[in-house]
C-alpha positions in Angstrom: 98.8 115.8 -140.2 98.5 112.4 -138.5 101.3 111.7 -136.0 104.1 109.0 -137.0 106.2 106.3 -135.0 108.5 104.3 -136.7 107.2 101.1 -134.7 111.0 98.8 -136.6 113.7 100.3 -137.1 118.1 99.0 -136.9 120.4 101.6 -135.3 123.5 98.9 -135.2 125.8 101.1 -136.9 129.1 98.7 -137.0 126.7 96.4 -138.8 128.7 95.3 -142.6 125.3 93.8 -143.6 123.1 96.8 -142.9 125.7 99.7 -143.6 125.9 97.6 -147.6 122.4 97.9 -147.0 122.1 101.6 -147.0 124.7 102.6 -149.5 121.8 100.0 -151.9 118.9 102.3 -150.4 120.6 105.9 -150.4 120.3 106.1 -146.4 123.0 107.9 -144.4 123.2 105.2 -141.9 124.4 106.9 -138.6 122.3 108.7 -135.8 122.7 111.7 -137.7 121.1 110.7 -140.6 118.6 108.8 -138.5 117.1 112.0 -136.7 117.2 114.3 -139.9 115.1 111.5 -141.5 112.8 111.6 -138.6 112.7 115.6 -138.8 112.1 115.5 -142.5 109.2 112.7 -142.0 107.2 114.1 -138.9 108.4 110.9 -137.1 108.3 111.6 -133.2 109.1 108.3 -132.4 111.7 105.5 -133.4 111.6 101.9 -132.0 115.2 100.9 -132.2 115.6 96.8 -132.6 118.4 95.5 -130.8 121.0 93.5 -132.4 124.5 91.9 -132.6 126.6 91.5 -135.9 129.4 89.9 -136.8 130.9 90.6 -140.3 128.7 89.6 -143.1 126.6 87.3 -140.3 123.3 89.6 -139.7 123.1 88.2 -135.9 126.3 86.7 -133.8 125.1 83.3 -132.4 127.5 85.0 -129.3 126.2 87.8 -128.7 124.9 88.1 -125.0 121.2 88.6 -124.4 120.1 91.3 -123.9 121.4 92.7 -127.1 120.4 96.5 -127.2 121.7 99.4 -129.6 121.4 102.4 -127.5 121.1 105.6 -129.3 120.9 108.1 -126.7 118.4 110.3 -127.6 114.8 110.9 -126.2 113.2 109.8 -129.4 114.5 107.1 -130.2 113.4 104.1 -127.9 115.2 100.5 -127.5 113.9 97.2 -128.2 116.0 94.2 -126.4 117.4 90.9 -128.9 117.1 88.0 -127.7 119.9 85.1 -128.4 118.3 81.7 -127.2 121.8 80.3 -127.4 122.5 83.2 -124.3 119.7 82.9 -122.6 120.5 81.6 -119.1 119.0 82.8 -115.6 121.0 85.6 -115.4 119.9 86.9 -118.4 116.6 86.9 -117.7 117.7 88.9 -114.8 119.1 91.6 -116.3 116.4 92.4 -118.9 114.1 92.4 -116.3 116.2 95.0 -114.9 116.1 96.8 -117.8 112.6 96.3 -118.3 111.9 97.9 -114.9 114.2 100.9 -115.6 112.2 101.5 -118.9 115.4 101.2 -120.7 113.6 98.9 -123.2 110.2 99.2 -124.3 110.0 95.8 -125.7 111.8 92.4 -126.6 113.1 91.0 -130.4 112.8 87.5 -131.3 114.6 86.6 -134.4 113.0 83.3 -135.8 114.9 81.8 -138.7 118.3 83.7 -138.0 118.3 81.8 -134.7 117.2 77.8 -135.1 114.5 78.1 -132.5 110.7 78.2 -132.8 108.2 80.5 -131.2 107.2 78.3 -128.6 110.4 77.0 -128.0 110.7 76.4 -123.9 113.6 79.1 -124.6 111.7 81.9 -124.3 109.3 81.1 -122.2 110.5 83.2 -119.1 111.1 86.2 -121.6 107.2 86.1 -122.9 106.0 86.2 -119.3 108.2 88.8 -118.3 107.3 90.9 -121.1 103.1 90.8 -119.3 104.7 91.5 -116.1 106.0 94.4 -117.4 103.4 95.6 -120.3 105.6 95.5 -123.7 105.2 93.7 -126.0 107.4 90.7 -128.0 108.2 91.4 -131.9 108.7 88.4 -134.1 111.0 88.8 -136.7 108.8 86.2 -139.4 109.1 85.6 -142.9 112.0 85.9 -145.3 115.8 86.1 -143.8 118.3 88.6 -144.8 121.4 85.9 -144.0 122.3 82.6 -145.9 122.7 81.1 -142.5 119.1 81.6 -141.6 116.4 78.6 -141.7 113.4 80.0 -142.9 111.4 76.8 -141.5 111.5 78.5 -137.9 110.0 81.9 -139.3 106.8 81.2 -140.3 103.9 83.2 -138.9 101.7 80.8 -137.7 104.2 79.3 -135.3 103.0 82.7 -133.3 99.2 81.6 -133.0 100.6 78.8 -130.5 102.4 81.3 -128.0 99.4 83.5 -128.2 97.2 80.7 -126.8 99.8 79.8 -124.3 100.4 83.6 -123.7 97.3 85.5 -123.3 98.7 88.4 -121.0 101.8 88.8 -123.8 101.6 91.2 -126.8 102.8 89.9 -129.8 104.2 91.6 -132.8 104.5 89.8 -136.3 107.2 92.3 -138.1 106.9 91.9 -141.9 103.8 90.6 -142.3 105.5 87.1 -142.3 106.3 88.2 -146.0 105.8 86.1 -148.0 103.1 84.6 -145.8 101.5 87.5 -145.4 98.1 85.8 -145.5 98.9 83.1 -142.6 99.7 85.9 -140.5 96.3 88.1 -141.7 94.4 84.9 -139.8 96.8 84.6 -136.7 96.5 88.7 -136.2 92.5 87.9 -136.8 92.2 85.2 -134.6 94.1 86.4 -131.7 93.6 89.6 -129.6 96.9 90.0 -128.6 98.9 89.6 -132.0 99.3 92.7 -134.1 101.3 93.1 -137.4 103.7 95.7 -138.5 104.1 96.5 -142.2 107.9 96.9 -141.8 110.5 95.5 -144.4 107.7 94.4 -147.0 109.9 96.3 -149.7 113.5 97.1 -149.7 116.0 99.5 -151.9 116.0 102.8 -153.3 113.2 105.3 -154.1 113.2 104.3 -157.1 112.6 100.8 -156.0 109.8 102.1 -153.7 107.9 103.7 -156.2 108.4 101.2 -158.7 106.1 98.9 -156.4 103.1 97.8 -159.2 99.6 96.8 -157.6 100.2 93.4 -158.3 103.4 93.3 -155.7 100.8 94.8 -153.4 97.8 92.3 -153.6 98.4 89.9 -151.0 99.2 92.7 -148.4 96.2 94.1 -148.9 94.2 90.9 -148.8 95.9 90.4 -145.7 94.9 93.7 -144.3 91.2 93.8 -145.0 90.9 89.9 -143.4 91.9 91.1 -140.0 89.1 94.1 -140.9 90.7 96.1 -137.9 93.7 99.4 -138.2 93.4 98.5 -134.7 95.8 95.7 -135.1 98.3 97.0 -137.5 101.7 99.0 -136.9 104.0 101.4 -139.5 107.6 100.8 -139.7 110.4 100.9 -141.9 113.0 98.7 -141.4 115.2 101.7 -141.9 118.1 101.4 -143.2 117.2 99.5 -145.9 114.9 102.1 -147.6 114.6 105.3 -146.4 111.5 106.5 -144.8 109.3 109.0 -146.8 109.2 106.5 -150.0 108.0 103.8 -147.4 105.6 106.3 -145.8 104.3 107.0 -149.4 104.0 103.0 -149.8 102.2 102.5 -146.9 99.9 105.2 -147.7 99.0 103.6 -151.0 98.4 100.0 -149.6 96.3 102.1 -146.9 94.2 103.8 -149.4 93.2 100.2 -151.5 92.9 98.3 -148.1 90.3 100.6 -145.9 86.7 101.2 -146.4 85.4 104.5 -148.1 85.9 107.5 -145.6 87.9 105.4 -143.4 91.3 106.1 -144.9 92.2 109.4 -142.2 91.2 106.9 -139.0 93.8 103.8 -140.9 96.5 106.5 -141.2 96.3 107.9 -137.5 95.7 104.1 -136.0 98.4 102.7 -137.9 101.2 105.0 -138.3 101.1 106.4 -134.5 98.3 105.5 -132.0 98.6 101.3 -131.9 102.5 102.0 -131.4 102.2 104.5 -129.0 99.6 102.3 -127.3 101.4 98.8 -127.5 105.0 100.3 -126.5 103.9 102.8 -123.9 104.7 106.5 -125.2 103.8 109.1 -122.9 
């Protein structure tokens, strides 16, 4: 049995949007339900994506950077928010702190939710501290889950210009850029240090899940086999909203149509553990 780390996952638990979320997906959404999930699944690892809510806003424009969800537990590791609009000196200083500390094992840029772009001066001192330390920087790219988003700034090829500038930076496109999927297949392809994760390409129940048709699948896949590398690609969930073994299965499937003939053991254990364990630094 291949190993599994959830590489995007959302442990704010006050969160409106995201609770509504799992009572539409059948998740329990509290640590609880998180870790007998993870039991269930054979996941050894969660990455936790920090965030800040505010009522039925996904992401407070106030909320202080870092943002973090701690979940205290072993397994389950934190990824730091970033909220250009909070992002003076002194913030800067205290996720470097934290990034020395290990207390986060990576940084979360949400374009569209926040009106910024990729390569916004912003976030400059955040993509350089994230080389000094050796995690890498997710994107939130593609579609937004909030009416107040912009989906302008969330397109996937805004990343291949802070992968140029940044060449010592990891990034992470999370989603695929859905519905872009294929602009970010060619910015994971043409730059080394730009990976995708499959997270949050589907959403809803198991039912939902396995009501996913070929057709829904065909740009993913097209996607996948232009990079031509498992090396590049992470699993994750989005958890909570769908619940993990009928995303597992999912990826599995898209797996099994994307790789080459007697490939499809080396896809599962590249993408669903060893790239995440590599990128994020899992003893």
């Amino acid at each position: 049995m291949y190993e599994i780390i959830d590489a995007h996952i959302h442990t704010a638990f006050d969160s409106i949007i995201l609770m509504e979320s799992a009572e539409v997906s059948g998740v329990d959404y509290s640590l609880k339900g998180l870790k007998r999930e993870m039991e269930d699944n054979n996941v050894r690892h969660a990455i936790s994506i920090g965030m800040e809510s505010k009522g039925y806003t996904l992401l407070n424009p106030e909320a202080e950077t870092p943002m973090v969800n701690y979940t205290l537990d072993d397994s389950i590791l934190t990824v730091a928010g970033i909220n250009p609009y909070k992002a003076e000196q002194h913030s800067l200083t205290k996720v470097e702190r934290a990034l020395s500390d290990r207390r986060i094992r990576g940084l979360k840029v949400y374009l569209g939710y926040f009106h910024k772009y990729a390569y916004d001066d912003v976030y400059r001192g955040f993509y350089e501290l994230a080389a000094k330390y050796g995690v890498p920087v997710i994107f939130h790219t593609g579609d937004n889950y909030d009416r107040n988003a912009k989906v302008k700034f969330a397109h996937p090829l805004t990343i291949d210009e802070v992968a140029v500038d940044f060449r010592d930076t990891n990034f992470i496109i999370a989603h695929m850029g859905n519905p872009w999927t294929i602009d970010a297949g060619e910015v994971i392809y043409k730059n080394a240090n730009v990976y995708g994760d499959l997270s949050g390409l589907f959403l809803g129940s198991k039912e939902t899940m396995e009501g996913v048709d070929e057709r829904d699948l065909e740009d993913i896949i097209k996607a996948y086999r232009w990079v031509g590398d498992p090396k590049k690609f992470l699993y994750g969930s989005d958890w909570p909203i769908t619940s993990m073994k009928p995303y597992i299965r999912l990826i599995e499937r898209i797996l099994g149509v994307a790789c080459f003939s007697g490939e499809y053991e080396y896809h599962l254990e590249r993408v669903f553990g060893y790239n995440s364990r590599q990128l994020f630094g899992l003893r």
